[in-house]
C-alpha positions in Angstrom: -24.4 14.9 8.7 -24.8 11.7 6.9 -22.2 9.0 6.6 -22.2 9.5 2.7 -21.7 13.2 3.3 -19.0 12.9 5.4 -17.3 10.6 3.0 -17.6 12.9 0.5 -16.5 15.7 2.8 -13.5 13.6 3.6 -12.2 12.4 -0.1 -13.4 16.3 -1.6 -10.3 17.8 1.1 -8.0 15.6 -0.4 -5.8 17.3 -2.9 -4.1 14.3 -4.5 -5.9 12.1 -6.8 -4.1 8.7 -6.0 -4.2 9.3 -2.3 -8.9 10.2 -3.1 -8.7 7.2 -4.7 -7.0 4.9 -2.3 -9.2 6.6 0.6 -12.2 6.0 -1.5 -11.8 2.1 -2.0 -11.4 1.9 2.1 -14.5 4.1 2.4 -16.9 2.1 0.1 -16.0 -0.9 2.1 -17.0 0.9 5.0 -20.1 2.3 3.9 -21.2 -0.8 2.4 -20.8 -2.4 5.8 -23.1 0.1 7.7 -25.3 1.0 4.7 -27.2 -0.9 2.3 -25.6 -0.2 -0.6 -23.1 3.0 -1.2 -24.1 6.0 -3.4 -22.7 6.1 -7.4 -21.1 9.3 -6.3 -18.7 7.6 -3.7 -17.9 4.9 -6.4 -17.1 7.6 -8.8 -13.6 9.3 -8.2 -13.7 12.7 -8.8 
């Protein structure tokens, strides 16, 4: 499993939408730490 798809995996088993989003902010900084550059989809809350 990729880092992007465990992300994904991660902020899609959250039911609440302000805690997705707050998770997701954390987790682009991540990614963009160990990645080049993080995919639309994880900049995108769902």
């Amino acid at each position: 499993m990729t880092t992007t798809a465990a992300v994904e995996r991660f902020l899609d088993s959250l039911a609440a939408v302000t805690v997705r989003a707050g998770y997701a902010e954390s987790l682009i900084r991540l990614t963009a730490r160990t990645i080049r550059s993080p995919p639309c989809s994880l900049t995108t809350p769902r």
